[in-house]
PQR file with spaces between the fields and no chain letter, atoms N, CA, C, O and H, PARSE charges and radii, in Angstrom:
ATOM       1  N    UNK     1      -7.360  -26.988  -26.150 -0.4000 1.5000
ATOM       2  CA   UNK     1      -5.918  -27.123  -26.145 -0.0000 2.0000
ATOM       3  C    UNK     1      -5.480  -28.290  -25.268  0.5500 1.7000
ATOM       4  O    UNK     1      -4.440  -28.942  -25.352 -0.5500 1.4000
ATOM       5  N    UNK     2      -6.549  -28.425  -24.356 -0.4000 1.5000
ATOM       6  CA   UNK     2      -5.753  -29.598  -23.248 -0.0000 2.0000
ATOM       7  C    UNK     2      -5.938  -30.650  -23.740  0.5500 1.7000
ATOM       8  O    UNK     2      -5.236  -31.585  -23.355 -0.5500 1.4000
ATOM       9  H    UNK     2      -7.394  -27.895  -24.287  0.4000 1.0000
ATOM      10  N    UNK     3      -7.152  -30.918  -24.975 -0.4000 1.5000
ATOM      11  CA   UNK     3      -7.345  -32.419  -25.515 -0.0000 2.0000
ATOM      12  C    UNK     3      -6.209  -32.553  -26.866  0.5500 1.7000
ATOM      13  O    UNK     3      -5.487  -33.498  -27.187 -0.5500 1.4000
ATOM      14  H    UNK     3      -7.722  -30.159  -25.288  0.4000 1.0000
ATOM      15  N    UNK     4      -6.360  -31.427  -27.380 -0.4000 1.5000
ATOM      16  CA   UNK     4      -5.773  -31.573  -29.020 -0.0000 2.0000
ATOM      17  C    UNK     4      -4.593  -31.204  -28.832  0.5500 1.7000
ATOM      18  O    UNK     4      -3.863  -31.916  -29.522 -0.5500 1.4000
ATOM      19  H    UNK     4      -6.946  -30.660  -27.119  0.4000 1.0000
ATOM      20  N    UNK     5      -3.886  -30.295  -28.129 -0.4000 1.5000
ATOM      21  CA   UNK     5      -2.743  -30.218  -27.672 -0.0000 2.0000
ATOM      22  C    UNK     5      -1.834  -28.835  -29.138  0.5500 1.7000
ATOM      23  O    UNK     5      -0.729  -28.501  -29.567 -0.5500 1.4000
ATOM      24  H    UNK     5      -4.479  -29.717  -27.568  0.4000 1.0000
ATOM      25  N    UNK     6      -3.123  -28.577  -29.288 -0.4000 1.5000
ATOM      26  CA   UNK     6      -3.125  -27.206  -30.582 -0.0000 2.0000
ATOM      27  C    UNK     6      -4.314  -26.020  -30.314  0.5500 1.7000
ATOM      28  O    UNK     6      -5.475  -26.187  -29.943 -0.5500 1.4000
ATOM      29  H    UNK     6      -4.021  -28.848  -28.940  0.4000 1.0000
ATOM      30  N    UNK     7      -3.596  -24.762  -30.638 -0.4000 1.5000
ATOM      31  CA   UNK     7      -4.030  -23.860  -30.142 -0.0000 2.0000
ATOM      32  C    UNK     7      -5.466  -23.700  -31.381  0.5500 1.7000
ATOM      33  O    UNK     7      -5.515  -24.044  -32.562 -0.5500 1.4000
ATOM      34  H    UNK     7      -2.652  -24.626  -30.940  0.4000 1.0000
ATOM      35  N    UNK     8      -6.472  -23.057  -30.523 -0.4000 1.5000
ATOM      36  CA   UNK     8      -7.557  -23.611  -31.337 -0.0000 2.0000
ATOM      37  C    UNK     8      -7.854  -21.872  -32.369  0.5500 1.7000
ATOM      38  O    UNK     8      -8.699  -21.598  -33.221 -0.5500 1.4000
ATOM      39  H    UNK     8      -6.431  -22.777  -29.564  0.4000 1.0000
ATOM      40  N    UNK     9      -6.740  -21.057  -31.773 -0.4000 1.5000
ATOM      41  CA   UNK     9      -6.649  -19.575  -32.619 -0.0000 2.0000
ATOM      42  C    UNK     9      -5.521  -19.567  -33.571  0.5500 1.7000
ATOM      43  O    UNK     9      -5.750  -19.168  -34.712 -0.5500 1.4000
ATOM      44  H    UNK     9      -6.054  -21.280  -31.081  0.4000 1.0000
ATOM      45  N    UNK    10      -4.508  -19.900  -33.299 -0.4000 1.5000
ATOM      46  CA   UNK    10      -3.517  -19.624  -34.242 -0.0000 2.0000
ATOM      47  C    UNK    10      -2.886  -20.962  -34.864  0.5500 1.7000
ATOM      48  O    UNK    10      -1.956  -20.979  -35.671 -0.5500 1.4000
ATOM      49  H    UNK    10      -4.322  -20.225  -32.371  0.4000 1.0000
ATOM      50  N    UNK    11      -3.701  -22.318  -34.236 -0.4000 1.5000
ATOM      51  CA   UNK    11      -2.932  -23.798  -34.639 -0.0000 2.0000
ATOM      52  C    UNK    11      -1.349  -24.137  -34.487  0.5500 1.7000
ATOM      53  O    UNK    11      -0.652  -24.784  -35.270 -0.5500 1.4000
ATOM      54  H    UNK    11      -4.456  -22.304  -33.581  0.4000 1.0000
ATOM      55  N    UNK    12      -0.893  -23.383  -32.988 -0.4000 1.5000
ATOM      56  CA   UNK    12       0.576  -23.766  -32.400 -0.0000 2.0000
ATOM      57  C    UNK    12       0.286  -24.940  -32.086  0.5500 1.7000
ATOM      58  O    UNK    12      -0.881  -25.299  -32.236 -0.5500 1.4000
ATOM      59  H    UNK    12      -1.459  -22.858  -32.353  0.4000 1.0000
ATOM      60  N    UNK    13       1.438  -26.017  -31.473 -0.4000 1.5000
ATOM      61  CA   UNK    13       1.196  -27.282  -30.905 -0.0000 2.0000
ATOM      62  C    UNK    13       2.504  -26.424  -29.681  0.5500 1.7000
ATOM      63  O    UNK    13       3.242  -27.179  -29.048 -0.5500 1.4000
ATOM      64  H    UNK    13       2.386  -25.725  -31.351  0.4000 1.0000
ATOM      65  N    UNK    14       2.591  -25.444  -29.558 -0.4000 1.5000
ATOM      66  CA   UNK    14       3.419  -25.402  -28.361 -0.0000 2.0000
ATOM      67  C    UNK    14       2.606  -24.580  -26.924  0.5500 1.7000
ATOM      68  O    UNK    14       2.275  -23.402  -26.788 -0.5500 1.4000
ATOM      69  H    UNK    14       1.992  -24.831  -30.073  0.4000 1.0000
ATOM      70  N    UNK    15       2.510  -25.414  -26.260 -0.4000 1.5000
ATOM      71  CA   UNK    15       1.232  -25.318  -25.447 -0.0000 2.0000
ATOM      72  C    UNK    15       2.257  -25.635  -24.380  0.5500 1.7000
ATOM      73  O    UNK    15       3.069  -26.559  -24.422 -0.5500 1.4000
ATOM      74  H    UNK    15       2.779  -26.371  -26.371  0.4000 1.0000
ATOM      75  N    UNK    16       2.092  -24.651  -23.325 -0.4000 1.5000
ATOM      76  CA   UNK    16       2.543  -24.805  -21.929 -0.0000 2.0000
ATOM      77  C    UNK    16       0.957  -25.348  -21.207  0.5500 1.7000
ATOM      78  O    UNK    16      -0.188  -25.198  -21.634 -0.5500 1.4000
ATOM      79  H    UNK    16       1.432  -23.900  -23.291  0.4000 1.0000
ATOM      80  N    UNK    17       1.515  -26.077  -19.850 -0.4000 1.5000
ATOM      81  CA   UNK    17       0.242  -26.362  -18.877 -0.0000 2.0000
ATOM      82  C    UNK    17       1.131  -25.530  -17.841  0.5500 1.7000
ATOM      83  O    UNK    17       2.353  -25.482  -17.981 -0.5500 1.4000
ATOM      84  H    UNK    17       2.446  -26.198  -19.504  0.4000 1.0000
ATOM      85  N    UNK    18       0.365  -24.768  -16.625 -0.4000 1.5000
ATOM      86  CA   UNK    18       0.551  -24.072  -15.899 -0.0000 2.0000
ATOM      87  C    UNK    18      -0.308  -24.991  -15.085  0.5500 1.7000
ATOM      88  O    UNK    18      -1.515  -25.101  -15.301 -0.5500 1.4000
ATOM      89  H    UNK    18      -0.627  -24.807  -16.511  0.4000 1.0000
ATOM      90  N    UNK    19       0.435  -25.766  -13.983 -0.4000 1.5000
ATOM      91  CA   UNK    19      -0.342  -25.988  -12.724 -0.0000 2.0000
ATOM      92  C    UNK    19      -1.114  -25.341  -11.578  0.5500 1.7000
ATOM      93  O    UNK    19      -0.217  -24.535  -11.330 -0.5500 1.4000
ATOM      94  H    UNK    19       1.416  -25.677  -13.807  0.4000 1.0000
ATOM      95  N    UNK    20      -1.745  -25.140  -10.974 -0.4000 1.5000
ATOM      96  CA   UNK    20      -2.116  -25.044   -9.956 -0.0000 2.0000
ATOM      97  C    UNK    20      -2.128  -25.494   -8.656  0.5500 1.7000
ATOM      98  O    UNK    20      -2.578  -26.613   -8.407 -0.5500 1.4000
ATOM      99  H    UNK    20      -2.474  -25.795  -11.176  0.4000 1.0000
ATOM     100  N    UNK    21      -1.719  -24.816   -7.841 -0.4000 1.5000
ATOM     101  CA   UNK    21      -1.726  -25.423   -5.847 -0.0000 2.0000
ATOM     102  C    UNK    21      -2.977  -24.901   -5.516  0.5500 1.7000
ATOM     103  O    UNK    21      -2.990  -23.703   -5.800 -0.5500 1.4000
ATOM     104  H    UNK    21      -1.353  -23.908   -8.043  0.4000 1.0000
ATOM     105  N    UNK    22      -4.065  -25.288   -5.025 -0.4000 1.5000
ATOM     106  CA   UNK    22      -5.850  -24.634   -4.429 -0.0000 2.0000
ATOM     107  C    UNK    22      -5.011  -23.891   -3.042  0.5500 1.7000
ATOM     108  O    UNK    22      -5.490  -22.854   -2.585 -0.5500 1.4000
ATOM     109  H    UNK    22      -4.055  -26.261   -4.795  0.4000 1.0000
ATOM     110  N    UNK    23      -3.675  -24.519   -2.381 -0.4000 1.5000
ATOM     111  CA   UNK    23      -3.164  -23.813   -1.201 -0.0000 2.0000
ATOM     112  C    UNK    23      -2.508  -22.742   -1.127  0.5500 1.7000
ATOM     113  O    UNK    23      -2.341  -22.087   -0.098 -0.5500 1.4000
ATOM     114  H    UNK    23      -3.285  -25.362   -2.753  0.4000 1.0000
ATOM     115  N    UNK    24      -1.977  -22.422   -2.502 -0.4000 1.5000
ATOM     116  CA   UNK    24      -1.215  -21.377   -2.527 -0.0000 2.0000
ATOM     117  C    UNK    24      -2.206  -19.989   -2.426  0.5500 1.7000
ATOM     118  O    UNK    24      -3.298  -19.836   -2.973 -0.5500 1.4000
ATOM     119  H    UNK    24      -2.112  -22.955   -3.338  0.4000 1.0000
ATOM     120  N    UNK    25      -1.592  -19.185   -1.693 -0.4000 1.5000
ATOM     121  CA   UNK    25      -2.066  -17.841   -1.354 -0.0000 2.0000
ATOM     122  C    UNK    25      -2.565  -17.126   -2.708  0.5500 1.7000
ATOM     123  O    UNK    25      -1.760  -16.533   -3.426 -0.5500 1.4000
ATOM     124  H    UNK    25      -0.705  -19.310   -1.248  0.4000 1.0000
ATOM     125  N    UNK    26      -3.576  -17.191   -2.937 -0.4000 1.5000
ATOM     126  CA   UNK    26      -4.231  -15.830   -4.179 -0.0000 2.0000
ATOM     127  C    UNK    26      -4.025  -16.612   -5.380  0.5500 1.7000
ATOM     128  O    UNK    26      -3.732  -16.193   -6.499 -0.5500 1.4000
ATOM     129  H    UNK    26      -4.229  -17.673   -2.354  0.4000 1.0000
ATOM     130  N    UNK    27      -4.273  -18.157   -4.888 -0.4000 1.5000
ATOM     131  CA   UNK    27      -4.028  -19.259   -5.874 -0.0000 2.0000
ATOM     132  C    UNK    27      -5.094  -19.121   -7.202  0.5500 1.7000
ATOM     133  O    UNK    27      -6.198  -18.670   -6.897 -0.5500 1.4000
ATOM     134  H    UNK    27      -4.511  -18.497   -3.978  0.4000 1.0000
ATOM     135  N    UNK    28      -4.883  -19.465   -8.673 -0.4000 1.5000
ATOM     136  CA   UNK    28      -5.882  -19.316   -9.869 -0.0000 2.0000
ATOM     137  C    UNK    28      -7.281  -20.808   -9.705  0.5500 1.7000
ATOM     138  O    UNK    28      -7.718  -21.554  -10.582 -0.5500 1.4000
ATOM     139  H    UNK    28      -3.986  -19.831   -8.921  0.4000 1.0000
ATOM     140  N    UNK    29      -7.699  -20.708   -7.841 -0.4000 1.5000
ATOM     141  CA   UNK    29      -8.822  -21.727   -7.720 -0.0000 2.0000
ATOM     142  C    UNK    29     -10.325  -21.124   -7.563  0.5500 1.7000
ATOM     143  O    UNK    29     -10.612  -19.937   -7.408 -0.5500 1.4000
ATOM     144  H    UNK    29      -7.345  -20.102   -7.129  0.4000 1.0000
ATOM     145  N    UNK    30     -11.140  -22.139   -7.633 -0.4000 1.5000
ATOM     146  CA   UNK    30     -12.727  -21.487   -7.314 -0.0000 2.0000
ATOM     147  C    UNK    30     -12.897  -21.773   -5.861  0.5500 1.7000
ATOM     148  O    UNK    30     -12.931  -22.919   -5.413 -0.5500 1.4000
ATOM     149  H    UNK    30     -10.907  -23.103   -7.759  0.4000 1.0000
ATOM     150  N    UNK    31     -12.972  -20.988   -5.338 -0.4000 1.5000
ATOM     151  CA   UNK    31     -13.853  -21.519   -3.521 -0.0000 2.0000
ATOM     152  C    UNK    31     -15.233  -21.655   -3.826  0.5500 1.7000
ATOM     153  O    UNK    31     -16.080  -20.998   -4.432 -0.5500 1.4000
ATOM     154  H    UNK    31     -12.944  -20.057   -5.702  0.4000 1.0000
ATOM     155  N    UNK    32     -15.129  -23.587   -2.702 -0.4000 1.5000
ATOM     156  CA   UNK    32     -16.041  -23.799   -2.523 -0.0000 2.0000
ATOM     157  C    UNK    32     -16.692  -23.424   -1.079  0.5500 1.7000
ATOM     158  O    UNK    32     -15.813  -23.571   -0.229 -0.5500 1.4000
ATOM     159  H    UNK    32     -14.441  -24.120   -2.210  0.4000 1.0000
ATOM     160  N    UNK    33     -17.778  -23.041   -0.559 -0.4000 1.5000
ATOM     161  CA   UNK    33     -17.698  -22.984    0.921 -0.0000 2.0000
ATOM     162  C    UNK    33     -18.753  -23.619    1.642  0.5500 1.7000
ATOM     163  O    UNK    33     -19.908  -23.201    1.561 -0.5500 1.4000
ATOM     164  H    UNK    33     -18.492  -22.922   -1.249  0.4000 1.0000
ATOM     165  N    UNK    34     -18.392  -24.731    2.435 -0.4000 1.5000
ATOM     166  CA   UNK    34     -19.260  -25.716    2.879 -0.0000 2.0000
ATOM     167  C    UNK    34     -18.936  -25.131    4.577  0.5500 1.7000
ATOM     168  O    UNK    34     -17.808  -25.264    5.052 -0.5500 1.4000
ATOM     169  H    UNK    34     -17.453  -25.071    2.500  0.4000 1.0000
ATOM     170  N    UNK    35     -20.136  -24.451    5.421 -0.4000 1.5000
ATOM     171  CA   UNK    35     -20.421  -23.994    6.391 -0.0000 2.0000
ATOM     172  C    UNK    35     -18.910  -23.073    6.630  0.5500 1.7000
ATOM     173  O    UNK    35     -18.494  -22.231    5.834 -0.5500 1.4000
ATOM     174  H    UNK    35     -21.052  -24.343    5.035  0.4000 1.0000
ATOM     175  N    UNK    36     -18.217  -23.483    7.956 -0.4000 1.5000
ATOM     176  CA   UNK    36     -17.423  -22.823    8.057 -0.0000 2.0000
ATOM     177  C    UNK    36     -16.034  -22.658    7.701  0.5500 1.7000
ATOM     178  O    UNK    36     -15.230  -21.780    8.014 -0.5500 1.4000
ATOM     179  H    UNK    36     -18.555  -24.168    8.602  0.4000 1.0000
ATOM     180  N    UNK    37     -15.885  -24.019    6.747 -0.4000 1.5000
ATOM     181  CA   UNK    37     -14.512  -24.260    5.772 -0.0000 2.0000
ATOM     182  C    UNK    37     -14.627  -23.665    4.536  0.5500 1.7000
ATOM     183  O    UNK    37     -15.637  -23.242    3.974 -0.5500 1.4000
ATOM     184  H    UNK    37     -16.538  -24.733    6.492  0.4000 1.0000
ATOM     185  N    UNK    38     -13.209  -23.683    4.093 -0.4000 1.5000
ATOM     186  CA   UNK    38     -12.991  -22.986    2.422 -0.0000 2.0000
ATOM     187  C    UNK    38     -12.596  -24.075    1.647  0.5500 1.7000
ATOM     188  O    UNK    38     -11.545  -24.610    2.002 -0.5500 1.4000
ATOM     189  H    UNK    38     -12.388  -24.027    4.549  0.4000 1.0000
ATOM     190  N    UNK    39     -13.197  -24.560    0.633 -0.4000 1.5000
ATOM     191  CA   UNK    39     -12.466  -25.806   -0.195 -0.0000 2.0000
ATOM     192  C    UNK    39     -12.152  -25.130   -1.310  0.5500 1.7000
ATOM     193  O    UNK    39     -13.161  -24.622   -1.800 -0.5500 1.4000
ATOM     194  H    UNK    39     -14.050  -24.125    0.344  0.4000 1.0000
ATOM     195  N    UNK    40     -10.810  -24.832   -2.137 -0.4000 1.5000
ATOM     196  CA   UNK    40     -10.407  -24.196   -3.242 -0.0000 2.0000
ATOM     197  C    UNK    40     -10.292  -25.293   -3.955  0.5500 1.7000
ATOM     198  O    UNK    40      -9.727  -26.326   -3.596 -0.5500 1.4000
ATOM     199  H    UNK    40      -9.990  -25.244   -1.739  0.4000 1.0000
ATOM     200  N    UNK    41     -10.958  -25.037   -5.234 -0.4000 1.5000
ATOM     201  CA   UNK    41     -10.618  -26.364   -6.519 -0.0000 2.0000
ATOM     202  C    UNK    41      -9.365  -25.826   -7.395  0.5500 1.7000
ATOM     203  O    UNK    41      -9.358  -24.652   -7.766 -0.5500 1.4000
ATOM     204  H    UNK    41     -11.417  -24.198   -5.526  0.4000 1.0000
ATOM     205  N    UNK    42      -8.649  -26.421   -7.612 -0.4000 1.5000
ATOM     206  CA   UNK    42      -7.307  -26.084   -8.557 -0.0000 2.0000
ATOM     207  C    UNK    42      -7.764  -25.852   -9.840  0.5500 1.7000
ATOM     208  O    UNK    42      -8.657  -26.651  -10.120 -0.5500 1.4000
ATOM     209  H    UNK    42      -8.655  -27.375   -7.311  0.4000 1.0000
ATOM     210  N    UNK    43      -7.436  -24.851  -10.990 -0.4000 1.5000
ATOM     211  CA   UNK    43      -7.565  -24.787  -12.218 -0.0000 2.0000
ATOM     212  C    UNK    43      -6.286  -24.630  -13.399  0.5500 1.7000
ATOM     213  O    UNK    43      -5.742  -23.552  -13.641 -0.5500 1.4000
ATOM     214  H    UNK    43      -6.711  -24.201  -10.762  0.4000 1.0000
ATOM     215  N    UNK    44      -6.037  -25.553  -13.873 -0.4000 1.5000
ATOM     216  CA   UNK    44      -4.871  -25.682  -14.538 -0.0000 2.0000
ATOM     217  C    UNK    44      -4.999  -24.727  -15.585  0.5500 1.7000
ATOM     218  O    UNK    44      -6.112  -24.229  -15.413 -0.5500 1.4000
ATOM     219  H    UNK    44      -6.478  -26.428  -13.677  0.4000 1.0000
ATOM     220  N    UNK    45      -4.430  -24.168  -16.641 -0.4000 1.5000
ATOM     221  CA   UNK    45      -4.366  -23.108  -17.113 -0.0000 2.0000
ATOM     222  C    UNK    45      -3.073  -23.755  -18.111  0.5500 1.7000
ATOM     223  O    UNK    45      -1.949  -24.153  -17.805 -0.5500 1.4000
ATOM     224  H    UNK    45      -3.526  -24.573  -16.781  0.4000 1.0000
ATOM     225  N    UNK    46      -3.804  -23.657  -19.462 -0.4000 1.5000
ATOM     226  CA   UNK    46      -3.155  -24.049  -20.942 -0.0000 2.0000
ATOM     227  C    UNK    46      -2.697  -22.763  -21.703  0.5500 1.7000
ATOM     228  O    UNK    46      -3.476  -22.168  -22.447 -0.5500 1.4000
ATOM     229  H    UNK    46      -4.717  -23.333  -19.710  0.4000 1.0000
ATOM     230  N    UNK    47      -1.693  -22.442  -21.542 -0.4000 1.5000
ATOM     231  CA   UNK    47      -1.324  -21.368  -22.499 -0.0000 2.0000
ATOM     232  C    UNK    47      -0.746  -21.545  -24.353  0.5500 1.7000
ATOM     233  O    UNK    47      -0.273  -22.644  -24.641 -0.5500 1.4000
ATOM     234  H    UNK    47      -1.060  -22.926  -20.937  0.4000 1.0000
ATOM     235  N    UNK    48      -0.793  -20.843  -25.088 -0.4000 1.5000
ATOM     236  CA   UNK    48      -0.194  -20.887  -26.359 -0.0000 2.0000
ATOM     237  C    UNK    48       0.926  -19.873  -26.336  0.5500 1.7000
ATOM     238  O    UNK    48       0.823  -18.652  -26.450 -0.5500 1.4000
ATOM     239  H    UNK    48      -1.177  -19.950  -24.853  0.4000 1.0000
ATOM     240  N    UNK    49       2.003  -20.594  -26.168 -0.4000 1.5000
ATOM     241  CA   UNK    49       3.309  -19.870  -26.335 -0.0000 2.0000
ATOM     242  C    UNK    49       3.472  -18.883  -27.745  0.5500 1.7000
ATOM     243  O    UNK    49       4.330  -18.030  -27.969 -0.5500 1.4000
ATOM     244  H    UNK    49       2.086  -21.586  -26.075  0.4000 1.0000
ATOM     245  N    UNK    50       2.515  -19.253  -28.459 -0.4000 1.5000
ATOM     246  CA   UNK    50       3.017  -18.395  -29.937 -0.0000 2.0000
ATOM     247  C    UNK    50       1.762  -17.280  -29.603  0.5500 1.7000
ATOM     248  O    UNK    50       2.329  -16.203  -29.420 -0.5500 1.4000
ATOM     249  H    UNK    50       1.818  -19.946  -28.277  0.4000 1.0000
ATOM     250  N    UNK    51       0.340  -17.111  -29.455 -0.4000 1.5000
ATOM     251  CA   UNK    51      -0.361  -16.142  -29.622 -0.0000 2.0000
ATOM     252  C    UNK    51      -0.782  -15.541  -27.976  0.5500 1.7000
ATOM     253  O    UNK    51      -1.467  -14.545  -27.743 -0.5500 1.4000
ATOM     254  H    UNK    51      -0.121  -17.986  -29.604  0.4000 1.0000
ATOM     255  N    UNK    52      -0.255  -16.312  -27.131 -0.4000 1.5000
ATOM     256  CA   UNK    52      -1.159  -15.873  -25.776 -0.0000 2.0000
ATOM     257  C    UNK    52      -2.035  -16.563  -25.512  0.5500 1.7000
ATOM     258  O    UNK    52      -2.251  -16.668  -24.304 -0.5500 1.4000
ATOM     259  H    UNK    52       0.302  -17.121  -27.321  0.4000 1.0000
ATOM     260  N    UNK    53      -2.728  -17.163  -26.237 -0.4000 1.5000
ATOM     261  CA   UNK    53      -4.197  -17.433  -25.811 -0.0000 2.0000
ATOM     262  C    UNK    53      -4.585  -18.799  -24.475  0.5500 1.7000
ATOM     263  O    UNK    53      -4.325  -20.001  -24.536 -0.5500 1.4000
ATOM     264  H    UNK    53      -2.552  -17.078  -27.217  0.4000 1.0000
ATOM     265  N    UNK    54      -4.884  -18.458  -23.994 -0.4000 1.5000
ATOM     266  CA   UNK    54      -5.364  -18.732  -22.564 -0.0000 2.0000
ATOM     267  C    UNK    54      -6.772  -19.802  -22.414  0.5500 1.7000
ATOM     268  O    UNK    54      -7.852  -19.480  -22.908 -0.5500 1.4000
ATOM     269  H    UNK    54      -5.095  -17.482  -23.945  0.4000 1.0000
ATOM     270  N    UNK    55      -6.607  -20.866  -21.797 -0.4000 1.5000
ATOM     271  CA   UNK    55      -7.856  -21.956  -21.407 -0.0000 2.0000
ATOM     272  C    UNK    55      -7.862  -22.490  -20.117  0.5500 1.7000
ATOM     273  O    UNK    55      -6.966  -23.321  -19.966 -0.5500 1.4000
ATOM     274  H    UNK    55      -5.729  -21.128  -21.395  0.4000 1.0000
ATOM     275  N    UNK    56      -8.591  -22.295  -19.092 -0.4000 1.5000
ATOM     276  CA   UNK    56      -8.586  -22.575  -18.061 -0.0000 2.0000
ATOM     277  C    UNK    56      -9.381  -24.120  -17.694  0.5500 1.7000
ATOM     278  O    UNK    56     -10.558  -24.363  -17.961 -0.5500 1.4000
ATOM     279  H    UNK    56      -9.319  -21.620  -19.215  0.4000 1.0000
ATOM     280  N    UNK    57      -8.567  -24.918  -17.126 -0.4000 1.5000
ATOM     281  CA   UNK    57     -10.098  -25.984  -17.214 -0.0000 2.0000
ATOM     282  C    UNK    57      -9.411  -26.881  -15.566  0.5500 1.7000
ATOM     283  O    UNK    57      -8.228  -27.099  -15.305 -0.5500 1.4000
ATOM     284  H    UNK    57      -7.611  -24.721  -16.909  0.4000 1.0000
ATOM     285  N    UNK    58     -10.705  -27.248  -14.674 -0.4000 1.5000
ATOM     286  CA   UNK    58     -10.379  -28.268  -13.487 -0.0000 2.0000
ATOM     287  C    UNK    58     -10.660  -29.300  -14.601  0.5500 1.7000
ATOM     288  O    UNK    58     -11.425  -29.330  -15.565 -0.5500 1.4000
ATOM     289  H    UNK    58     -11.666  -27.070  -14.886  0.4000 1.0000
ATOM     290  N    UNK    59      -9.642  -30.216  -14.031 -0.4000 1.5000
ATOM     291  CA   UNK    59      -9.195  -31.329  -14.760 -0.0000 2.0000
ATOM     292  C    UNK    59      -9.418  -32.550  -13.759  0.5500 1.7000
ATOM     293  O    UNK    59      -8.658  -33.496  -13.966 -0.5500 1.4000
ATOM     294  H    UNK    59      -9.021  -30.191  -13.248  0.4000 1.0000
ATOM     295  N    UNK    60     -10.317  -32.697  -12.719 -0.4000 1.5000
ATOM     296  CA   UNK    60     -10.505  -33.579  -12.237 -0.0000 2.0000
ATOM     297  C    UNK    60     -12.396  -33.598  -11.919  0.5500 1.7000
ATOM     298  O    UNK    60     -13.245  -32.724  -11.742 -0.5500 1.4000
ATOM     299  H    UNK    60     -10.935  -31.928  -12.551  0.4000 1.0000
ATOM     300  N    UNK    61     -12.396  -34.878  -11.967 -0.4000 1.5000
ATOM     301  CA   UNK    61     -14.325  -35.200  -12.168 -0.0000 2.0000
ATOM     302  C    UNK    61     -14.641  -35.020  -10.708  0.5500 1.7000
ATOM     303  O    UNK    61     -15.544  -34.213  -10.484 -0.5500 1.4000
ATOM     304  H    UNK    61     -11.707  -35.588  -12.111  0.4000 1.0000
ATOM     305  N    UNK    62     -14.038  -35.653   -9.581 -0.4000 1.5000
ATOM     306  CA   UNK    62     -14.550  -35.294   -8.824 -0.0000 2.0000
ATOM     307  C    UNK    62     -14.549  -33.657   -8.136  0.5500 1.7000
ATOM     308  O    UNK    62     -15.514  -33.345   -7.438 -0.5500 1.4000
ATOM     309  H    UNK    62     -13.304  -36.308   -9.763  0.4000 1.0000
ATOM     310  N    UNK    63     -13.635  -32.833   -8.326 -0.4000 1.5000
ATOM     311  CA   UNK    63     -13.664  -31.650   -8.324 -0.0000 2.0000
ATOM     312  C    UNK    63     -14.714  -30.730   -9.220  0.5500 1.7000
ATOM     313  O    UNK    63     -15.243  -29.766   -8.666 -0.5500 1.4000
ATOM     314  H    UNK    63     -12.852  -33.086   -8.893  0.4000 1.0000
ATOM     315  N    UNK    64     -15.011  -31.026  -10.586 -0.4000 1.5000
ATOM     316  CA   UNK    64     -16.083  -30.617  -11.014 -0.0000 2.0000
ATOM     317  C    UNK    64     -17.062  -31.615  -10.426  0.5500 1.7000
ATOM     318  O    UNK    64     -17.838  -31.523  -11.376 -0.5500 1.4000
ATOM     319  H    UNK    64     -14.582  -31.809  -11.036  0.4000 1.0000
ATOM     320  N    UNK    65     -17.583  -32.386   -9.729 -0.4000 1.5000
ATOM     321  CA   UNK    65     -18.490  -32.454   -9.052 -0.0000 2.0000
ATOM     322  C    UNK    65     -19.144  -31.528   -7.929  0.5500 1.7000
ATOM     323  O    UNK    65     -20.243  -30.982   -7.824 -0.5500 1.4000
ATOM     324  H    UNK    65     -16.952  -32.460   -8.957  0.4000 1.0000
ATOM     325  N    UNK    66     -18.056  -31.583   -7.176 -0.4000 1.5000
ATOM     326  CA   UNK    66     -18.601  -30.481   -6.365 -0.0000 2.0000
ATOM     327  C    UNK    66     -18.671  -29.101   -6.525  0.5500 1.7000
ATOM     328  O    UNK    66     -19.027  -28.281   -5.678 -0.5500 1.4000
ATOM     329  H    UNK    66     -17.164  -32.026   -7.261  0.4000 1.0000
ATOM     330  N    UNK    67     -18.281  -28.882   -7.753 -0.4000 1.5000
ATOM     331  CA   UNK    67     -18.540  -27.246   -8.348 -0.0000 2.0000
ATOM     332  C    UNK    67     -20.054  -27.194   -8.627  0.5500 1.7000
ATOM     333  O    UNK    67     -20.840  -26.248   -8.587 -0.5500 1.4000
ATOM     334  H    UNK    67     -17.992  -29.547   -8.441  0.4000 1.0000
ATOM     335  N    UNK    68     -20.252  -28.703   -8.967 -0.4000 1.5000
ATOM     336  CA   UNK    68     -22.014  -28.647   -9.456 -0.0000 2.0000
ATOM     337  C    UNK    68     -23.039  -28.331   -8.274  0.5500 1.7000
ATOM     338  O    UNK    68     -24.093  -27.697   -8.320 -0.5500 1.4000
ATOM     339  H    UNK    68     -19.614  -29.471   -9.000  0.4000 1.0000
ATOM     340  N    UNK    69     -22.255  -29.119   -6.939 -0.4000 1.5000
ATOM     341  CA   UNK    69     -23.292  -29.064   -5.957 -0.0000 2.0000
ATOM     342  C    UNK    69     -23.036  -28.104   -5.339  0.5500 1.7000
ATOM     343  O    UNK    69     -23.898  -28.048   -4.462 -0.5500 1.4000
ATOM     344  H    UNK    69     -21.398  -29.634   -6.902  0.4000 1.0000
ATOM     345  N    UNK    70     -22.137  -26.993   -5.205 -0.4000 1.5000
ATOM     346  CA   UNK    70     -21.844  -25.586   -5.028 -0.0000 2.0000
ATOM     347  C    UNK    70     -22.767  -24.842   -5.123  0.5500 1.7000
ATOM     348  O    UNK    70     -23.601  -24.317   -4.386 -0.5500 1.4000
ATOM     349  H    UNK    70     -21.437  -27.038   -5.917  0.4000 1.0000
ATOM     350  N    UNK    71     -22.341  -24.884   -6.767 -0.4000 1.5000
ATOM     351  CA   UNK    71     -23.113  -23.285   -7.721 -0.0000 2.0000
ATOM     352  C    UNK    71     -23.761  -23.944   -8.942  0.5500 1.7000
ATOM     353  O    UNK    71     -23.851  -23.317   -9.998 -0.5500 1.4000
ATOM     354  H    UNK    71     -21.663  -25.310   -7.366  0.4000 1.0000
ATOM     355  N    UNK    72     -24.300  -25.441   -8.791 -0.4000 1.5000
ATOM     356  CA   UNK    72     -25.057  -25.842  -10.073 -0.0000 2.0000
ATOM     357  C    UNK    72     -26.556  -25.195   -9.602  0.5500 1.7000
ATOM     358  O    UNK    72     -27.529  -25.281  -10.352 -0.5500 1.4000
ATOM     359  H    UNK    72     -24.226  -25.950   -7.933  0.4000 1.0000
């Protein structure tokens, strides 16, 4: 949905993006934890206004980088 900008279940083109803050309290991020810090990665979140359907994706390379050296 975030490339084609169409829902890949029901073929809406009305697609909300739901941002993410990694700071906000009980925020929709992954913790990373490097010794005694917390690094939260943000996950933006594509909804389909007509069926529900839901896609979560970090949208930045260097953030999926360090998801790799996390938990790859």
């Amino acid at each position: 949905m975030k490339n084609t900008k169409r829902c890949p279940v029901c073929g809406s083109g009305d697609i909300i993006r739901v941002p993410d803050n990694a700071h906000r309290y009980l925020a929709n991020s992954i913790c990373i934890t490097r010794f005694a810090t917390v690094k939260r990665i943000p996950v933006a979140r594509y909804v389909c206004h007509d069926c529900g359907y839901l896609e979560n994706w970090v949208e930045n390379q260097h953030d999926r980088d360090e998801i790799a050296r996390a938990w790859g």
